[in-house]
TIKEKE-914554 format. One record per residue (C-alpha): chain; residue number from 1; x, y, z. Coordinates in Angstrom, 2 decimals, padded with zeros to 5 digits. Layout:
<atoms>
+------+-----+---------+---------+---------+
: unit : pos :      xx :      yy :      zz :
+------+-----+---------+---------+---------+
:    A : NUM :       X :       Y :       Z :
...
+------+-----+---------+---------+---------+
</atoms>
This chain:
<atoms>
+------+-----+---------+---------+---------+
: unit : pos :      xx :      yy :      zz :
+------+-----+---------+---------+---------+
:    A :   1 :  000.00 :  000.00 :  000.00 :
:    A :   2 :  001.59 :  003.60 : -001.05 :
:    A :   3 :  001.09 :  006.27 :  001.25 :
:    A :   4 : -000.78 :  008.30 : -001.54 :
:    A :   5 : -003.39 :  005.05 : -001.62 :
:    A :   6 : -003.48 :  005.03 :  002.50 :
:    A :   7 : -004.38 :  008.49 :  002.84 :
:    A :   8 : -006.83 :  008.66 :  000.27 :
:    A :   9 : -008.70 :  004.91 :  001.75 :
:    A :  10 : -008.70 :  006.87 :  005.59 :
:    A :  11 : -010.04 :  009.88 :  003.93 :
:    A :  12 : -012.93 :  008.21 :  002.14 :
:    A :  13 : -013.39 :  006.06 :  005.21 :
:    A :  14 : -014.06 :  009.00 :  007.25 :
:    A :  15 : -016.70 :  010.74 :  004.86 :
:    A :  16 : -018.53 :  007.99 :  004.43 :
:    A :  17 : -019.15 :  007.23 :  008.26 :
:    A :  18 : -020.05 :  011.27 :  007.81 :
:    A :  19 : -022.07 :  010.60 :  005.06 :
:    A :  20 : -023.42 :  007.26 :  005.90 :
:    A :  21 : -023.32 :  006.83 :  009.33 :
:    A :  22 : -020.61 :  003.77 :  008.80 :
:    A :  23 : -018.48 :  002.76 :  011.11 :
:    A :  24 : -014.69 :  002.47 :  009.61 :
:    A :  25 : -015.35 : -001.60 :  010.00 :
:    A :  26 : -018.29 : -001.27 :  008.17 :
:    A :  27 : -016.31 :  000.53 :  005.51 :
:    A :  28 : -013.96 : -001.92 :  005.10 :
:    A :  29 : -016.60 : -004.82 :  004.94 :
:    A :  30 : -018.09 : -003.31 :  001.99 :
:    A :  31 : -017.49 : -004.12 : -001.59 :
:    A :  32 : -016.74 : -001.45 : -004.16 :
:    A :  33 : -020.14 : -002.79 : -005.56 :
:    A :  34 : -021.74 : -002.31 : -002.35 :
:    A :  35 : -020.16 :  001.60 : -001.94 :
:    A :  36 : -020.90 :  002.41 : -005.44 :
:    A :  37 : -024.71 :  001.05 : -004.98 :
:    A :  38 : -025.93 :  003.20 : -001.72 :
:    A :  39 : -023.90 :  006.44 : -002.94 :
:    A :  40 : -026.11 :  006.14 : -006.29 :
:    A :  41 : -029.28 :  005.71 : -004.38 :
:    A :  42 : -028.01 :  008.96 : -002.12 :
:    A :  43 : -027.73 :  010.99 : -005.20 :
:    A :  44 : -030.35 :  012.56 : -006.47 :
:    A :  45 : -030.59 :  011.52 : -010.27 :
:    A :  46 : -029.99 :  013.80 : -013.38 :
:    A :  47 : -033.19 :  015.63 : -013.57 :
:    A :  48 : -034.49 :  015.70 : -010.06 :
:    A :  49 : -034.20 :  019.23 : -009.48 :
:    A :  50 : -037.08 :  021.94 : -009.28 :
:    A :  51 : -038.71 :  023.04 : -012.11 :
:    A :  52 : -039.16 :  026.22 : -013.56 :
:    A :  53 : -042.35 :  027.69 : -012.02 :
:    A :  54 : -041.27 :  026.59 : -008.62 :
:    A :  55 : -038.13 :  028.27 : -008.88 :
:    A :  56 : -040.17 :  031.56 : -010.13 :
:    A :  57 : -042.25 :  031.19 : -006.79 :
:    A :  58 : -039.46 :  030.53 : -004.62 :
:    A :  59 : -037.69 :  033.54 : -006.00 :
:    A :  60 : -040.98 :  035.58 : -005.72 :
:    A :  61 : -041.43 :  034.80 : -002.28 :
:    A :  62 : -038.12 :  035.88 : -001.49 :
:    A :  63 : -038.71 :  039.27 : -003.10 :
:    A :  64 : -041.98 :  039.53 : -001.15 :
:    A :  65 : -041.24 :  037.89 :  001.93 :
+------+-----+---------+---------+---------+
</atoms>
């Protein structure tokens, strides 16, 4: 293991018990399959934003208070 690689495994380690809730064990249990599957689910998918007209209304509201 390089130190580059070492650093870079802690680091991820440590945002995904952030992110997850993980504990560093739990981490290292996983598969790269496993990882890659619940950070998909935790992203919101290309698309899933807010449209338009709520946007316009958010923004109004703002203005308007």
């Amino acid at each position: 293991m390089t130190e580059q690689f070492g650093a870079g495994a802690a680091r991820l380690s440590g945002q995904i018990g952030l992110w997850l809730g993980w504990s560093p064990e739990r981490f290292w249990q996983a598969t790269p399959e496993e990882l890659a599957s619940v950070l998909t689910a935790a992203a919101p998918a290309a698309g899933d934003g807010i449209d338009r007209r709520t946007l316009n209304a958010l923004m109004e509201h703002e203005q308007h208070g």
